[in-house]
C-alpha positions as CSV (number, residue, x, y, z in Angstrom):
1,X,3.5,17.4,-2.1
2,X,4.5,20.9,-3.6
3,X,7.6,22.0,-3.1
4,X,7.7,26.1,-2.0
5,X,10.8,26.5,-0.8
6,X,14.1,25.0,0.5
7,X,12.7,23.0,3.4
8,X,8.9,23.5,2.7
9,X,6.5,21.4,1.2
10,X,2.8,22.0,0.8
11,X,0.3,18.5,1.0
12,X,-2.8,18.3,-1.2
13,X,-5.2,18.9,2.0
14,X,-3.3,22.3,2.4
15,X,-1.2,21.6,5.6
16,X,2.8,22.3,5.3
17,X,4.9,20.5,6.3
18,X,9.0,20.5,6.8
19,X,11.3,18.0,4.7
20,X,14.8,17.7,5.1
21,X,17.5,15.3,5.1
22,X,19.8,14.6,8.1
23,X,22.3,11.3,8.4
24,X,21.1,10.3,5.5
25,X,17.6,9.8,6.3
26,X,14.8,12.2,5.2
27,X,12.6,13.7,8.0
28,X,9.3,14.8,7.0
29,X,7.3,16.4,10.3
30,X,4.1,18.4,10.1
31,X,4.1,21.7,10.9
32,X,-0.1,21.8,11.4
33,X,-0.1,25.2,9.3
34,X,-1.5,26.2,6.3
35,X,0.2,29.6,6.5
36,X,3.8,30.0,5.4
37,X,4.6,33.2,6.9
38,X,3.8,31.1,10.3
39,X,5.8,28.1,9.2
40,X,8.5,29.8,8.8
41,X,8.7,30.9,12.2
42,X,7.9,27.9,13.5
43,X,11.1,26.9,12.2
44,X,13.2,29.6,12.9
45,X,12.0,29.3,16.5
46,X,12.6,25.2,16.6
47,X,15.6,24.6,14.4
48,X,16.4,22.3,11.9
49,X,17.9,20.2,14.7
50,X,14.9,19.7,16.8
51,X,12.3,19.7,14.0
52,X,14.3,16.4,12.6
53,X,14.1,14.8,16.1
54,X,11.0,13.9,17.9
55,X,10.7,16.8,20.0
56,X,7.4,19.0,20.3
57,X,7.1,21.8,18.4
58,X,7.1,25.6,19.9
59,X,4.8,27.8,18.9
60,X,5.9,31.3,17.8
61,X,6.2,33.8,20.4
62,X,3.7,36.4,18.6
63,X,1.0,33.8,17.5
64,X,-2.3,33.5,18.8
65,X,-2.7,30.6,20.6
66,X,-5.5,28.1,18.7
67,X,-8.6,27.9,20.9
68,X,-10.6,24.3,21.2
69,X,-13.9,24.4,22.7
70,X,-13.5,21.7,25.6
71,X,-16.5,19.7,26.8
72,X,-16.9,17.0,29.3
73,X,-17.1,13.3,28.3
74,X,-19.8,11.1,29.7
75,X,-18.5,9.2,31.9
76,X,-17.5,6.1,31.1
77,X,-16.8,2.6,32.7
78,X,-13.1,2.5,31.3
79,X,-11.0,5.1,33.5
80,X,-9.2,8.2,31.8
81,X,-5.9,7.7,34.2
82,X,-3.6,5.0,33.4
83,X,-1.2,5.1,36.1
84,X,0.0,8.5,36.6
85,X,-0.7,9.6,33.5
86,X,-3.8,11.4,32.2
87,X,-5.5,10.9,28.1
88,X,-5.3,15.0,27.9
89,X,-6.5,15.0,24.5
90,X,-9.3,12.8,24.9
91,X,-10.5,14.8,28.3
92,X,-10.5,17.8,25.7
93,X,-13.0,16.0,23.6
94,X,-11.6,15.5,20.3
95,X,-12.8,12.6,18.7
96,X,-11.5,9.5,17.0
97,X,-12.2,10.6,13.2
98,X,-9.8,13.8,13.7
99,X,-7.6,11.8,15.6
100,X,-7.5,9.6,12.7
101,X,-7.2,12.4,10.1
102,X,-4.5,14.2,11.8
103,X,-2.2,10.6,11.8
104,X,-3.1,10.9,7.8
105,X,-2.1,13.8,7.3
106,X,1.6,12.3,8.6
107,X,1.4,9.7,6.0
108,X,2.8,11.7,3.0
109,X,5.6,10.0,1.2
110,X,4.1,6.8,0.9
111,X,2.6,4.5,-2.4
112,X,-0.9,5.0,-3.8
113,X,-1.2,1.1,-2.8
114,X,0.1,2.2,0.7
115,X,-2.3,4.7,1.0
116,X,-5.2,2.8,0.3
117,X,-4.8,0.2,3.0
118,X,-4.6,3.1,5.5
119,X,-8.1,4.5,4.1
120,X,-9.0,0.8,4.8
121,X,-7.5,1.0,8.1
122,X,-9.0,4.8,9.4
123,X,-12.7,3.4,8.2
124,X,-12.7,0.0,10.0
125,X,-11.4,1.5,13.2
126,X,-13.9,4.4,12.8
127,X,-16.6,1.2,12.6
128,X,-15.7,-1.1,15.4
129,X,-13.4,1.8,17.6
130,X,-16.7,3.9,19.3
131,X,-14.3,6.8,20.4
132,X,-11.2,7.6,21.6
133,X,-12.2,6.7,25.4
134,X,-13.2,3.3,24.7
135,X,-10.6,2.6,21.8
136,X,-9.8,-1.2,21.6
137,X,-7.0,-2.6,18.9
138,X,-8.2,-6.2,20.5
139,X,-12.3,-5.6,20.3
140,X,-11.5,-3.3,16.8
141,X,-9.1,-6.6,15.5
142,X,-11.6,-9.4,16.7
143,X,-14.9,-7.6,15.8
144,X,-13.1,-7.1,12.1
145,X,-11.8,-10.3,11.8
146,X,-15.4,-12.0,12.8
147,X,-17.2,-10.2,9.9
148,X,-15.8,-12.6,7.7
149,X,-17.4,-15.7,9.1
150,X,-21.0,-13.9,8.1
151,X,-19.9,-12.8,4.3
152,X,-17.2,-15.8,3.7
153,X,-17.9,-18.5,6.2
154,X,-14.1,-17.9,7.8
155,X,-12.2,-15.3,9.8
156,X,-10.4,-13.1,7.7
157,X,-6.9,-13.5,7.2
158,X,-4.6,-11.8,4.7
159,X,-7.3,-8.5,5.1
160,X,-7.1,-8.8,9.2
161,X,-3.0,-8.6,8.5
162,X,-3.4,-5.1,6.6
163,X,-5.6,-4.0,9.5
164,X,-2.7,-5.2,12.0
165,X,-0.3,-3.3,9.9
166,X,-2.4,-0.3,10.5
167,X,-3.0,-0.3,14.3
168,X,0.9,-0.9,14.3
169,X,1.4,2.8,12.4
170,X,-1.7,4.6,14.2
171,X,-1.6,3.5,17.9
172,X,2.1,4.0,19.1
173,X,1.7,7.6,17.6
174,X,-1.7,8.1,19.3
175,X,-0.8,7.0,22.6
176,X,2.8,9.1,22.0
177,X,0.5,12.6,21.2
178,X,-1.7,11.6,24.1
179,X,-4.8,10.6,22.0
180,X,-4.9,7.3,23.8
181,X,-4.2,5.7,27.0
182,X,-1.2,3.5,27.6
183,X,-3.6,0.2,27.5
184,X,-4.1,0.3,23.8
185,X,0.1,0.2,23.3
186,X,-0.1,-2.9,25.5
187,X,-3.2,-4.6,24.0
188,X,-1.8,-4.3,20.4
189,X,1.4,-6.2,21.7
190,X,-0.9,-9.1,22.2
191,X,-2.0,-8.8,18.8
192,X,-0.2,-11.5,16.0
193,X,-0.4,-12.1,12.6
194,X,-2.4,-14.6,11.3
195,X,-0.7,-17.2,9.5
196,X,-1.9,-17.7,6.4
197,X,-1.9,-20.7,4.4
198,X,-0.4,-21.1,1.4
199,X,-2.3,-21.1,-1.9
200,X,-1.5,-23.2,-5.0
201,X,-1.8,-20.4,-7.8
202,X,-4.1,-22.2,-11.1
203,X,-2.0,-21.3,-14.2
204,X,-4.2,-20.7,-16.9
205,X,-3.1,-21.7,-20.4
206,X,-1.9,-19.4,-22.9
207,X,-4.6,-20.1,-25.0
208,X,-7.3,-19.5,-22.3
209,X,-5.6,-15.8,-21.7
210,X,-5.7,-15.0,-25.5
211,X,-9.4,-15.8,-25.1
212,X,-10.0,-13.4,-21.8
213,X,-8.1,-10.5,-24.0
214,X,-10.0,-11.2,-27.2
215,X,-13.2,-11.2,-25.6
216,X,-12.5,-8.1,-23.4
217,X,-11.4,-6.2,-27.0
218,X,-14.5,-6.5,-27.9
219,X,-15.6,-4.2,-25.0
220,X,-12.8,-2.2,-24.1
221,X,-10.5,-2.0,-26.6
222,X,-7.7,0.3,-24.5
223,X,-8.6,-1.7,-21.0
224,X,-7.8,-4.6,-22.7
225,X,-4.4,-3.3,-23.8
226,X,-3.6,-2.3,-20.5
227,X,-4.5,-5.6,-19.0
228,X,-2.0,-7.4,-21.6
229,X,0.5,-5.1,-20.8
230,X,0.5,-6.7,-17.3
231,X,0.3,-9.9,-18.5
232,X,3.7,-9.8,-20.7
233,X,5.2,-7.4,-18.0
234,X,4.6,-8.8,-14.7
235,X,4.0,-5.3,-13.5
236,X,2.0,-4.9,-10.5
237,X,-1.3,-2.4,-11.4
238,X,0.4,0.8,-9.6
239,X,3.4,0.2,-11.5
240,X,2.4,0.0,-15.1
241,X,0.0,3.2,-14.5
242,X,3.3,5.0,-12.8
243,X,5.0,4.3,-16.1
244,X,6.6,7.2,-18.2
245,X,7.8,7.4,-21.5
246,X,11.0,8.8,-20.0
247,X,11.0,5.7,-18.1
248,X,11.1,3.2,-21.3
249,X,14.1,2.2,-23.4
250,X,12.4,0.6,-26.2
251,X,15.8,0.5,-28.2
252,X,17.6,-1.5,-25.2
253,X,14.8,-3.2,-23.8
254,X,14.3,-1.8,-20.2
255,X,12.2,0.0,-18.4
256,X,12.5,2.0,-14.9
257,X,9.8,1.0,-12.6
258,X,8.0,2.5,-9.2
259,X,8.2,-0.6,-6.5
260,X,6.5,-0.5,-3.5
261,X,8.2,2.0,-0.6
262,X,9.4,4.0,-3.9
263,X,12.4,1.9,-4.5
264,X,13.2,2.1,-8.5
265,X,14.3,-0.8,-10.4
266,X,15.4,-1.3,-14.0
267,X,13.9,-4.1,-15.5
268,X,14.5,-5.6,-18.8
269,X,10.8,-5.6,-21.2
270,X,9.6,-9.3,-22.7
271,X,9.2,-8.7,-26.8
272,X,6.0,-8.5,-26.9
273,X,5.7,-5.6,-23.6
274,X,7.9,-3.8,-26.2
275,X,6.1,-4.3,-29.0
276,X,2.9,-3.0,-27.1
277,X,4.5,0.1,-26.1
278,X,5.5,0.7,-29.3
279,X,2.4,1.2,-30.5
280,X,1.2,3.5,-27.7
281,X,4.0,5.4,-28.6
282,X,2.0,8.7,-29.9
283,X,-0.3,8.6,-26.4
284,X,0.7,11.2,-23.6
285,X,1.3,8.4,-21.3
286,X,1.4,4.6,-21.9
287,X,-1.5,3.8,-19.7
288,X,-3.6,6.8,-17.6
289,X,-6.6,5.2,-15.3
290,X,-8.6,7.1,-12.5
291,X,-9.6,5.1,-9.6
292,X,-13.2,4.9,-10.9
293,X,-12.2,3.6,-14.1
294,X,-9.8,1.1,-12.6
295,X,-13.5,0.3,-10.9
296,X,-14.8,-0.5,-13.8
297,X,-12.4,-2.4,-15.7
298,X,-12.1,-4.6,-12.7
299,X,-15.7,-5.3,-12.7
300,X,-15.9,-6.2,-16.5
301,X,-12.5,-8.4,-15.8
302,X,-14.1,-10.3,-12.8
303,X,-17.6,-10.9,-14.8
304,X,-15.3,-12.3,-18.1
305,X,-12.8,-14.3,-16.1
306,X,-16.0,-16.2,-13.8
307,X,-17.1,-17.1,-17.4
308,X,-14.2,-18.7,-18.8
309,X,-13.7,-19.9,-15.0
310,X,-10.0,-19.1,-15.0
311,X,-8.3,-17.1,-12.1
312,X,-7.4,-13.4,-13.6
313,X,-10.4,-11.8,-11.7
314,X,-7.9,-9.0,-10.4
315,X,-4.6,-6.8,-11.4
316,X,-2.4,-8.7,-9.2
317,X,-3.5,-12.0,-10.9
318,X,-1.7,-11.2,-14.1
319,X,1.4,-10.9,-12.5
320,X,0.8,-14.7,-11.0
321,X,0.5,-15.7,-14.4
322,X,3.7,-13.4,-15.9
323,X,5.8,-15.4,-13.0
324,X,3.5,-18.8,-13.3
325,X,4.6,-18.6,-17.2
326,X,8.3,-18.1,-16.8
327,X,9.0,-20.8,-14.4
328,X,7.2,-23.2,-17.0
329,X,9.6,-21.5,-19.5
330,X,12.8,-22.9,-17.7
331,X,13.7,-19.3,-16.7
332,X,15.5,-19.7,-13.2
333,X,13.9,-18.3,-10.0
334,X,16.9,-15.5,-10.3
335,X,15.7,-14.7,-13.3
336,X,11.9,-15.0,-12.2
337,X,12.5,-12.3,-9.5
338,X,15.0,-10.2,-11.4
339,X,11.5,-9.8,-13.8
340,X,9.4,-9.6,-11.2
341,X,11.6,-6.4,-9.2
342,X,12.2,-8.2,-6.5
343,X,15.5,-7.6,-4.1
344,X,15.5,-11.0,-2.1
345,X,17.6,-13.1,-4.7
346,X,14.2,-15.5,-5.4
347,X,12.8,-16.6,-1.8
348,X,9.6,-15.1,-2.3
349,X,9.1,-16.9,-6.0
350,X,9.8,-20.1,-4.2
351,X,7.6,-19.1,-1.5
352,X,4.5,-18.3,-3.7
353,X,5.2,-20.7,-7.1
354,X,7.3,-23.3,-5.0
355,X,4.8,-26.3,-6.0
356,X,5.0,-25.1,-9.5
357,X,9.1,-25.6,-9.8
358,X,8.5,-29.1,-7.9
359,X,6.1,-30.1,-10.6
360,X,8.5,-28.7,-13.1
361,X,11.5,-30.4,-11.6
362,X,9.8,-33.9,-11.2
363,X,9.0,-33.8,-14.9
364,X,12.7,-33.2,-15.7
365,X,13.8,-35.6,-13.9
366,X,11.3,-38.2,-15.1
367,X,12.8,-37.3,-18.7
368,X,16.0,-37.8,-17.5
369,X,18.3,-40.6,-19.1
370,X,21.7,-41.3,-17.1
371,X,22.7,-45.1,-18.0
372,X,20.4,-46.6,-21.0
């Protein structure tokens, strides 16, 4: 977002919206204008105070009143009264895309990784939702989660998760603004995550990788530069794009990276991540990719990696094999997820590459000598 004044910010789509901090905790609330002269009387007529809380906002006294052209719904075999309370907004005849857009336009200070499982989110409800009326989070979560059995053979698992995650931001504010009946808010309590099992993570060898990177050179010279990077990193693919050269210490060895939520973290650089960025030194940026390039490079890395039949057929699968590689290395799982940015001391490194330090561990001991 742009910033145009003390308390003002302007989003890409045009809307402003207010930003402030209060307690400690920044507030960011829509003020569904893209005129400043108006949004800053809706502030003077609110206050600071009640724009931070969750209270509704009052329109100015002199503004025109936006009109909405209000047509009758079909009627339908799922009743619009829930109790004693009436789905206004859906009786008025908006639909479920703008009720959809207008939670989006909410989602502001968030990662690009974020924001691309919301996209995910707004077009599989859009598929499997119908309208506002009929909403389901069970028949949108079961209908989703069935669509695997006819491309994969299975329900979908880890994907059916991010879709959970989803309904959990979308509904309890659509049912709040009076987009959807109080059902929906007690259906998606029903709803659970799927437990998903475990997978033992194939390490390939260092050899094998040197192969995947020589052969992609041959191609893509720069993609394949950016895909070692990650592999002598342990960067996720957000992170090593978000990379500055005002973020890099080359001299001491450290870099300051983006995590997920928008935590920061300095990590220290391997010798050879260094010696990479060192020769990237006279570029703008270290790495600059578009989403359709990221596209492409992707492809080319799937269609390689299904030839050498090793597992680096995404982003994310390099920084398996940064983490894989260090535990091999007799680097502690401290040190593993001091690497790897992570804040939990090394419980999800045991969690993901747990068999790996058993297999690591049972050699050690088997080379262990105590009494001959």
């Amino acid at each position: 977002m742009k910033k145009l004044e003390k308390n003002i910010c302007r989003h890409e789509n045009g809307i402003l919206y207010f930003v402030a901090r209060r307690s400690g905790k920044l507030s960011v609330r829509s003020l569904r204008t893209d005129n400043l002269e108006k949004a800053r009387k809706i502030i003077l007529e609110n206050g600071i105070k009640s724009l931070t809380s969750a209270r509704k906002l009052r329109e100015p006294a002199k503004s025109c009143p936006r009109t909405v052209t209000a047509r009758r719904p079909a009627p339908l075999a799922v009743p619009l009264l829930e109790g004693n309370e009436k789905n206004d907004r859906a009786a008025e005849g908006l639909t479920l895309a703008e009720a959809l857009e207008r939670h989006s336009e909410r989602l502001v200070l968030i990662s690009p990784s974020t924001r691309e499982m919301a996209e995910r989110g707004r077009k599989i409800c859009l598929k499997y939702g119908r309208s506002l009326i009929e909403f389901s989070p069970i028949l949108v979560w079961n209908s989703y989660r069935k669509t695997g059995i006819k491309r994969l053979g299975r329900e979908l698992t880890s994907s059916a998760n991010h879709l959970l995650w989803f309904l959990r931001k979308f509904i309890p504010w659509a049912v709040r603004e009076g987009y959807l009946p109080n059902r929906c808010d007690q259906e998606l309590r029903e709803l659970k995550k799927v437990k998903v099992n475990s997978r033992k993570i194939r390490v390939p060898s260092v050899a094998a990788v040197n192969e995947f990177l020589q052969m992609f050179d041959s191609e893509d010279s720069d993609g394949a530069s950016f895909l070692r990077f990650l592999a002598v990193s342990g960067l996720r693919r957000s992170g090593a794009i978000g990379l500055e050269w005002q973020d890099i210490d080359l001299e001491l060895g450290q870099m300051v990276v983006r995590q997920k939520g928008g935590r920061q973290d300095v990590i220290p650089m391997t010798l050879e991540a260094r010696e990479l960025l060192a020769s990237r030194r006279h570029l703008p940026r270290p790495f600059s990719y578009g989403i359709k390039e990221l596209e492409v490079l992707e492809r080319r890395m799937k269609r390689f990696a299904k030839g050498l039949d090793i597992d680096l057929n995404t982003f994310h699968a390099f920084r398996h094999y940064f983490a894989s590689r260090c535990l091999l290395s007799n680097l502690t799982v401290p040190e593993t997820s001091k690497l790897l940015g992570h804040n939990d001391g090394g419980t999800l490194v045991l969690k993901t590459y747990g068999h790996l330090c058993g297999q690591h561990l049972k050699n050690a001991v088997n080379g262990l000598r105590l009494a001959s």
